[in-house]
C-alpha positions in Angstrom: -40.2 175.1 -36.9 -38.2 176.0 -34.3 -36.5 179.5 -34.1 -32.7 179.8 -33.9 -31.2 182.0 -30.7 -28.2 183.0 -29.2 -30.0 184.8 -26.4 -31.7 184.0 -23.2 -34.6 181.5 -23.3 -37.4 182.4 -20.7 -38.7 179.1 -19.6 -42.3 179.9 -19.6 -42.4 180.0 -23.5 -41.4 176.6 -24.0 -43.6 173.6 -23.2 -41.1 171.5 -23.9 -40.2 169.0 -20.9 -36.4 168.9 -21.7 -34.0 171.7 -21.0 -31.7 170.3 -22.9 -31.8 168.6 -26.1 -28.0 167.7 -28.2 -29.2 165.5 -31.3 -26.1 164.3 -33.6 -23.8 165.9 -31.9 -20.2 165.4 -33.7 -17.0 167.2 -32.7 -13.6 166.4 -34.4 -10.1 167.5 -33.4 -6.8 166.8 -35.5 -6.4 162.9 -35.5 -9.3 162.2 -33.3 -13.2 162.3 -33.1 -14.3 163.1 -30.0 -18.2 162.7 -30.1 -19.5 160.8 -32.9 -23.6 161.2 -33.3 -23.9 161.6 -30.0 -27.7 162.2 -28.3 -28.4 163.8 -25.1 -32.0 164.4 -23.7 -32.2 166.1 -20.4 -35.6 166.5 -18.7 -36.4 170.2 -16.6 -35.4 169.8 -12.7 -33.7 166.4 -12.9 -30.3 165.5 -12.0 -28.5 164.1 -14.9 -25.3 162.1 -14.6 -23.1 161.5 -17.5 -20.8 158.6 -17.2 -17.1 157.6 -19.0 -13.7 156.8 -18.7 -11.7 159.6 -19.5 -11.5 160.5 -22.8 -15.0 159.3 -23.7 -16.3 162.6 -24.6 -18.0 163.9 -21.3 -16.5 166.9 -21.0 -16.1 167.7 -24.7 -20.0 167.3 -24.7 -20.3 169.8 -21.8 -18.1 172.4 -23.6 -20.4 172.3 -26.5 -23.1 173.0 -24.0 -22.0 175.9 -22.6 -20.8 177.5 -25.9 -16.5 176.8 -25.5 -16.8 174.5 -28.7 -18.7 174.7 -31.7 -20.2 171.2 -32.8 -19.0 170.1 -36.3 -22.6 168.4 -37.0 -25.8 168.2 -34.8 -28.3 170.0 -33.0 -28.3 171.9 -29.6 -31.8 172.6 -28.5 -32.0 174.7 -24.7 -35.7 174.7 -23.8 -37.2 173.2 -26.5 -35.1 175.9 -29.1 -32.8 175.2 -31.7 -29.9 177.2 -30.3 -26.0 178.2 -31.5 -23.7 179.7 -29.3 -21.2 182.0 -30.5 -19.1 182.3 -27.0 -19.7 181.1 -23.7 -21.2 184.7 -23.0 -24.4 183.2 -25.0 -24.3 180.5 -22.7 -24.7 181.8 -19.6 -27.3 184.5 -21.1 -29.6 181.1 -22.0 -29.1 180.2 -18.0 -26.5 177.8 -18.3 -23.0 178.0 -16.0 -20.5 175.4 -15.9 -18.1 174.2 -13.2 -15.0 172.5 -15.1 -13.3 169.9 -13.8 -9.9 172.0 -14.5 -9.6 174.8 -12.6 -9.7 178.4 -14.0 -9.0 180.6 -11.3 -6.2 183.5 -11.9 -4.1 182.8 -8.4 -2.9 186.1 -7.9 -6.2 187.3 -7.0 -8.5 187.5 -4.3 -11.6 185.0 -3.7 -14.0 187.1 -4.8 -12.4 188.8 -7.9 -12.2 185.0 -9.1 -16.3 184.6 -8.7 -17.2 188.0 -10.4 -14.4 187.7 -12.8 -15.5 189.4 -16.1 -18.8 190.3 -14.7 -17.4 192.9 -11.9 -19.6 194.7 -10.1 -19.5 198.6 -9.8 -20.5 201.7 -7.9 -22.0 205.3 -9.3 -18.2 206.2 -10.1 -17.9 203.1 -12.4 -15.3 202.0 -9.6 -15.1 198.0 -8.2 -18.2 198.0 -5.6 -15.3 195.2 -3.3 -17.6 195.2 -0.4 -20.8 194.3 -2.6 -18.9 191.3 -4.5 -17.4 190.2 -1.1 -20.9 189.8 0.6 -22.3 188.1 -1.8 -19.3 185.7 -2.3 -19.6 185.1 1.6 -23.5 184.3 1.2 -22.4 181.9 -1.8 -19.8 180.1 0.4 -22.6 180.3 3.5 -24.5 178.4 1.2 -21.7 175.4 0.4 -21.1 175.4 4.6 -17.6 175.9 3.8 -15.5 179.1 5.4 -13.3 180.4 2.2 -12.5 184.1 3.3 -13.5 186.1 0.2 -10.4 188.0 0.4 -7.4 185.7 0.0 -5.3 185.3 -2.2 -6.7 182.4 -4.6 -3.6 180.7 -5.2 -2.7 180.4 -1.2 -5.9 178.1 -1.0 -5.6 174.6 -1.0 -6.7 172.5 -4.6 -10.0 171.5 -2.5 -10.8 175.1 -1.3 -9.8 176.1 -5.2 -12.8 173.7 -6.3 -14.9 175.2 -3.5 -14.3 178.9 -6.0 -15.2 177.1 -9.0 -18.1 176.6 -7.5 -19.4 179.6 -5.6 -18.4 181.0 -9.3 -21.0 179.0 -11.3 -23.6 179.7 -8.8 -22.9 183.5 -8.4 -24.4 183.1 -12.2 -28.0 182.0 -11.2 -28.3 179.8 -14.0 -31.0 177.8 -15.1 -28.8 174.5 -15.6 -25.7 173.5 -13.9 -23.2 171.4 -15.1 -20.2 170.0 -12.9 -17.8 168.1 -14.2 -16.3 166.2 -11.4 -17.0 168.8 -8.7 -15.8 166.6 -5.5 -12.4 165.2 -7.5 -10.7 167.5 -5.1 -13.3 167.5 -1.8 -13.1 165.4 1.2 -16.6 163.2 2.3 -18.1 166.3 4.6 -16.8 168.8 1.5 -18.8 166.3 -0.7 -21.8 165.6 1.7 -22.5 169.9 1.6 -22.0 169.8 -2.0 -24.6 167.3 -2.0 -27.0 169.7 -0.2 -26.3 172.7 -2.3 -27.8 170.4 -5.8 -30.5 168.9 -3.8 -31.8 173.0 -2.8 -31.0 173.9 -6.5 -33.1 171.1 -7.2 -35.9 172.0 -5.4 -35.7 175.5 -6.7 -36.1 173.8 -10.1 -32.6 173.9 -11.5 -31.6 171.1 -13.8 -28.4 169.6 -12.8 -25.9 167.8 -15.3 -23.5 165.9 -13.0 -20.4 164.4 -14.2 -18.7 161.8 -11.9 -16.7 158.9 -11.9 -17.9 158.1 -7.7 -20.6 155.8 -8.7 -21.8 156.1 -5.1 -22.4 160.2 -6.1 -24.1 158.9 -8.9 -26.7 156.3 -7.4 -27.3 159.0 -4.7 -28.0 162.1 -6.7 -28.9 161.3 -10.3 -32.4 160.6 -11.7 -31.2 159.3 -14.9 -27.5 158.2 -16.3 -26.3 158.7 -19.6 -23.2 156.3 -20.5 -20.6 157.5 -23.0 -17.9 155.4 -24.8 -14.8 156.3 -27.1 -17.0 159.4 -27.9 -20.5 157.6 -28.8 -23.6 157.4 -26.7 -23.8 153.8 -25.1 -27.0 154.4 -22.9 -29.2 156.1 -20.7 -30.9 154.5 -18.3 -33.5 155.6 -14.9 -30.7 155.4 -12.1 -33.4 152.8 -10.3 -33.1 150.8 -13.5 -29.5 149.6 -13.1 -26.2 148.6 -10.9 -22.8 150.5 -9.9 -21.5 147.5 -11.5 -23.5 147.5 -14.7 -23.0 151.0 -15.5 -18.7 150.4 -15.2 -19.1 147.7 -17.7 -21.0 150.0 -19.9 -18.5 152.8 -19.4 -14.9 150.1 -20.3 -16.6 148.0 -22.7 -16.2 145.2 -20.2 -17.3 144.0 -16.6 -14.7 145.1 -14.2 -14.4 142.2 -11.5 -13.3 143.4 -8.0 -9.8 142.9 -7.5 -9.0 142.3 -3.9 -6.1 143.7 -1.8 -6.8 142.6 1.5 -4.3 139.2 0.8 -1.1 139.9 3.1 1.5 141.6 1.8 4.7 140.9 3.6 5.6 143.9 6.1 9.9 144.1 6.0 11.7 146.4 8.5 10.8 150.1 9.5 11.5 152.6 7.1 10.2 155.7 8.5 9.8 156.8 11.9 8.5 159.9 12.7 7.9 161.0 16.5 6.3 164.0 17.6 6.1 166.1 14.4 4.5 169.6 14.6 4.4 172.0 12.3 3.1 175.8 13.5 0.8 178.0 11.7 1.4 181.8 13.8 -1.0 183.1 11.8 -3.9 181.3 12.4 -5.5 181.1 16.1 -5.0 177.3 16.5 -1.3 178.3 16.4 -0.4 174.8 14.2 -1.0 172.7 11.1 0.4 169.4 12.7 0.6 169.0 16.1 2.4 165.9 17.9 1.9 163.3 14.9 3.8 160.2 15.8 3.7 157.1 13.4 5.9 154.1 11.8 6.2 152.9 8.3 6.8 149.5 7.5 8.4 148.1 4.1 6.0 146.1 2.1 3.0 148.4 4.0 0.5 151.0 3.0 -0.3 153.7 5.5 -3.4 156.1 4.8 -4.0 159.3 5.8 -7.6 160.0 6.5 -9.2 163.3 7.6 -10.8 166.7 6.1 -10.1 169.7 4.5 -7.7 171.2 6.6 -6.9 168.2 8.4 -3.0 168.7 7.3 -2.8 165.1 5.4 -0.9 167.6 2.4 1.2 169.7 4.9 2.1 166.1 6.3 3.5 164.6 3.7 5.3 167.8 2.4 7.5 168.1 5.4 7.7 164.2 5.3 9.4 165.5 1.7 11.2 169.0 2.2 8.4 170.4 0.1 6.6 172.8 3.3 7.6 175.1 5.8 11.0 174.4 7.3 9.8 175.2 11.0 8.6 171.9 12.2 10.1 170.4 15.2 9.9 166.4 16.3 11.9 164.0 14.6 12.5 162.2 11.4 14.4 159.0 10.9 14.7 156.9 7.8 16.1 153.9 7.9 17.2 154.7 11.7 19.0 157.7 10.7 17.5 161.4 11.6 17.0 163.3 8.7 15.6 167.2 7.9 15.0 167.4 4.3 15.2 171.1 3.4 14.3 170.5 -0.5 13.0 167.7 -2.4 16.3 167.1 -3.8 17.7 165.9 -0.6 14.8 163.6 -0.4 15.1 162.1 -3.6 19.1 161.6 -3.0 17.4 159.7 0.3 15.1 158.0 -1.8 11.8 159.2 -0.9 9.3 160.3 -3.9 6.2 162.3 -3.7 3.1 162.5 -6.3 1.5 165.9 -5.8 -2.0 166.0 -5.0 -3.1 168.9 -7.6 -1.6 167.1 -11.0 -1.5 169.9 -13.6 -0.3 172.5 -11.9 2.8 170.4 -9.7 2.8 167.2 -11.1 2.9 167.7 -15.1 5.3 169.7 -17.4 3.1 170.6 -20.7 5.8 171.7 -22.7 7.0 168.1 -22.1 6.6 165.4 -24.1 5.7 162.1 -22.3 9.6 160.7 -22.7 10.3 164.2 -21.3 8.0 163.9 -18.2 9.4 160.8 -16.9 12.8 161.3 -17.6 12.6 164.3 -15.6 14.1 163.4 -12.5 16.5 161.1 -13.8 18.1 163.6 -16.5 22.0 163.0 -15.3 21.6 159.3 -16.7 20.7 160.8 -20.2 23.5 163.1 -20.7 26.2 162.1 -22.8 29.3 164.6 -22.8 26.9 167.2 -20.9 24.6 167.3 -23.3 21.4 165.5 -23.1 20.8 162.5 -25.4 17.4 162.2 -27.1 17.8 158.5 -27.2 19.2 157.7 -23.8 16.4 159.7 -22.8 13.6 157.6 -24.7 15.5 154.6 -23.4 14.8 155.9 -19.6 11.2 156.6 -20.0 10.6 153.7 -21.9 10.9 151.2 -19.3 8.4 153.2 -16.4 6.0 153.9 -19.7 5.6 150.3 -20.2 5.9 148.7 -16.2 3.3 151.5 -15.6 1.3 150.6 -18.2 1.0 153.8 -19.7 -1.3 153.8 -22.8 0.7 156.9 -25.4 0.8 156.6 -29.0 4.9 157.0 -28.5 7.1 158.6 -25.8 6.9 162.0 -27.9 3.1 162.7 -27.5 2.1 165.1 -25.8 1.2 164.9 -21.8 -1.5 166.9 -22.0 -2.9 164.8 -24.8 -3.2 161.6 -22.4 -6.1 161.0 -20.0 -6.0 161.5 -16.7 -5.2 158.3 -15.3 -2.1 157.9 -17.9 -0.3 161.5 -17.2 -1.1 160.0 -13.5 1.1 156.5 -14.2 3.8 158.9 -16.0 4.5 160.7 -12.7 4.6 157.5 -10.7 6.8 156.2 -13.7 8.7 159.3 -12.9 9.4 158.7 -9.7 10.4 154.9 -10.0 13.2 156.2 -11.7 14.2 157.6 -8.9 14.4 154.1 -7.1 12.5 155.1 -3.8 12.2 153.0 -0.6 9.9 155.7 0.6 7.0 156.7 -2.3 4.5 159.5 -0.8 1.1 159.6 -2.8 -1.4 162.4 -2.3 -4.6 161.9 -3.3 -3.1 160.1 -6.5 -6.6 159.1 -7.7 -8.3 162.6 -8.1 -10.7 163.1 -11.0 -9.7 159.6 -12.5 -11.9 157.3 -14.1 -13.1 153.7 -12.3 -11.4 151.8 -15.2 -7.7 153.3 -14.2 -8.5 153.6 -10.4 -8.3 150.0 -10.3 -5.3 149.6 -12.5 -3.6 152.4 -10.5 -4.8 150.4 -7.6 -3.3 147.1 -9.0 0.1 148.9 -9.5 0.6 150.7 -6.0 -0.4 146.9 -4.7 2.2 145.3 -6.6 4.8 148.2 -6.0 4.3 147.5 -1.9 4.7 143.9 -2.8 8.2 144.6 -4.0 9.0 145.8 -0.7 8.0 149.9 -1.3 6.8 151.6 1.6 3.6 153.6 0.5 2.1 156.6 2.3 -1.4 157.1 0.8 -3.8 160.2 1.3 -6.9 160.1 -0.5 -10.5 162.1 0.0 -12.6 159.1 -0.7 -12.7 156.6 2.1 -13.5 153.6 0.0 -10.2 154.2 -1.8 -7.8 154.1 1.8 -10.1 150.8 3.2 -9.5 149.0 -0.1 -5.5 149.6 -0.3 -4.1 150.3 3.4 -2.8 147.8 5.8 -3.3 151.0 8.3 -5.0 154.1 8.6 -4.0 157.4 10.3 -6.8 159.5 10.6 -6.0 163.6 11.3 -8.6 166.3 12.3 -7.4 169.7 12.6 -3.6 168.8 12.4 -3.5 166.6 15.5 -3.5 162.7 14.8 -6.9 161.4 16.2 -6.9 157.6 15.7 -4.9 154.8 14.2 -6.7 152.2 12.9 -5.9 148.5 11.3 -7.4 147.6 8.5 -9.7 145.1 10.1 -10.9 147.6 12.7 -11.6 150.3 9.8 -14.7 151.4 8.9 -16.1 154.6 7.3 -18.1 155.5 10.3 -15.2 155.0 12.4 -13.3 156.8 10.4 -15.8 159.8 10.4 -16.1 160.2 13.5 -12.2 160.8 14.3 -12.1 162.8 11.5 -14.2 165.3 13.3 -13.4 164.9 16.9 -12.7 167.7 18.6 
């Protein structure tokens, strides 16, 4: 029989070939079971996916693994031992880090105190050994080809670079088994392509790699083996050479998800937006800019995508485009043929121009909020009654974006936090609508949701154009901007590199003016 432990496992006393084993693994919250007998068999220095819409259970399952949950029922073996964790402490002692697809990082301090948080390094004196933990954080970001200077400020780096920390943080651990739960939601194709390296040498090094994903194109290019999770039960695992993109997706919604195509016409109305030699300057930073001469139309009825890398300035764009960034740009704005200088998203709105935030929890969402509450946000004057706001005129406002969205709640007053990514996603853009824009700015609107509400966020921002919007779209995966935009503006390094029709789009093309110059 097996013997229990909460300690580290050396993995030359197990013969076992799996380094990780979760048998019957059950985990219940108030009013919902979130794994239900679930089994999980990962072999030693394999790449693992685990694949589900959001809410299936992934992350719940990977929580349990690296000792933030206790199971309610079922067995957690880690090299071949029956093993209970009593903190996530125990976890990483057995070898096991995790990078969560939430970010974790206290803003307010530097790069490097974020990686060694809780396990600080120190001198003879007991004192913080700073240059120590900042050369080994530079090594760890030498290692994901990415340049994050380990003393800034953590909450003056971009969401992407914020993922990058996550990161570097799980790896400082030197860990046995890694598990990432939707490490690239935030990272551009290069970001992606390095992280890609970084698993392939851990690989080779003999680490085991638990990869959770919803870009089936990551999946069919890293993973050995796929494990499919449903409404919290295991569906199936299968050899990754065993099945289809396509088959896994039906596995993951219950149902076969046919392709929905975007590429029919959509009327293009009259100009909307003009902008005409836009730069925005950056003193601080030798290149001396963040934009830099960026001249393009919008159309009513048209999609425009922004392409480009981290740092390409496809947020800064579309925050100036919204009074949301630095005041200081010069060029010129005109909406609707009239010059405009928005010096705070308010004066936007009253325009008519609506922005969804690339990093979703920490702009976009209000958890405090109930879901009538988040959509009825921006609209609050129209549920006052004698200054006082009205709980029912307030329901009556959200209800109507909650059900043209689609937005699957068990009422208006659930909780935001308690919906899946994809549905706090259609609340914002419910939000917004209220706001009757002619102008609707997404960024990155997609990140770190599943296939099955990409594509009916996808149907929605289609039929939203098709009623005469005029859609800017940013996104990090390329496949995302060649199935929805009628154009695409590619950046690289804040200047504007290429515009290209849809029919003239491809990811190589795309690529390659995304790092020119």
């Amino acid at each position: 029989m097996s013997q229990r432990t909460s300690g580290c496992i050396p993995s030359d006393m197990s013969t076992s070939p799996f380094a990780v084993r979760m048998l019957g693994i059950t985990k219940r919250f108030p009013g919902v079971v979130a794994l239900d007998d679930v089994t999980l068999e990962v072999r030693r220095g394999e790449v693992h996916a685990i694949c589900g819409e959001n809410g299936a259970g992934k992350s719940t399952l990977m929580k349990i693994l690296s000792g933030v949950y206790h199971p309610d029922a079922g067995v957690l073996e880690v090299d071949g031992r029956d093993t209970r964790f009593t903190g996530t402490r125990d976890a990483e002692r057995a070898g096991i880090a995790i990078i969560h697809q939430e970010l974790a990082l206290v803003e307010d301090l530097p790069v490097a105190a974020n990686v060694f948080l809780g396990r600080e390094r120190r001198g003879a004196l007991g004192l913080l050994d700073d240059s120590s933990m900042a050369e080994e954080c530079s090594s760890l970001f030498s290692q994901l080809d990415c340049a994050v200077d380990p003393g800034d400020r953590t909450g003056n780096l971009r969401v992407g670079d914020q993922q990058l920390v996550e990161i570097a943080k799980a790896l400082s651990l030197d860990a046995s088994i890694v598990v990432m739960d939707e490490p690239t939601s935030a990272l551009t194709e290069v970001e992606s392509a390095r992280l890609e390296r970084t698993i392939q040498r851990l690989v080779a090094q003999g680490k085991t790699i638990l990869y959770i994903s919803h870009k089936m194109d990551e999946v069919f290019r890293l993973a050995d083996r796929i494990t499919v999770l449903r409404d919290g039960r295991h569906v199936k695992t299968v050899d990754t050479t065993a099945t289809s993109p396509r088959e896994i997706t039906g596995w993951m919604v219950g149902r076969d998800i046919a392709g929905h195509d975007f590429h029919g016409s959509r009327p293009r109305g009259d100009k909307l937006l003009e902008v005409r030699g836009l730069s925005l300057p950056w003193p601080e930073h030798p290149r001396g800019y963040r934009l830099n001469d960026i001249s393009f139309d919008l159309h009513a009825g048209e999609i425009v995508g922004i392409a480009g890398l981290m740092g390409a300035g496809r947020t800064e764009l579309l925050e100036v485009l919204f009074g949301a960034g630095d005041d200081t740009w010069t060029g010129s704005i005109e909406l609707r043929g009239r010059p405009v200088r928005f010096r705070h998203p308010r004066e936007a709105c009253e325009a008519r121009v609506a922005m969804v935030t690339e990093d979703r929890k920490r702009l976009g969402l209000f958890p405090d909020l109930d879901v009538a509450g988040n959509v009825s946000l921006c609209a609050l004057r129209e549920a006052l009654r004698n200054g006082l706001l009205s709980r029912t005129a307030e329901e009556q406002l959200a209800a109507g974006p909650v059900r043209d969205t689609g937005v699957k709640t068990p009422g208006l007053h659930a909780t935001i936090t308690g919906l899946s990514g994809g549905n706090q996603q259609k609340c914002i853009i419910g939000r917004w609508l209220l706001t009757k824009p002619e102008v609707l700015l997404l960024d990155d609107p997609t990140r770190g949701i599943d296939v099955g509400a990409k594509a009916e966020l996808y149907t929605l921002i289609d039929g939203l154009c098709r009623q005469g919007l005029g859609v800017i779209l940013t996104s990090s995966e390329l496949p995302e901007l060649l199935t929805l935009a009628d154009r695409i503006l590619v950046l690289a390094e804040g200047r504007l590199t290429a515009e290209l029709a849809r029919a003239e789009a491809t990811e190589a093309r795309i690529m390659e003016a995304a790092t020119a110059g």
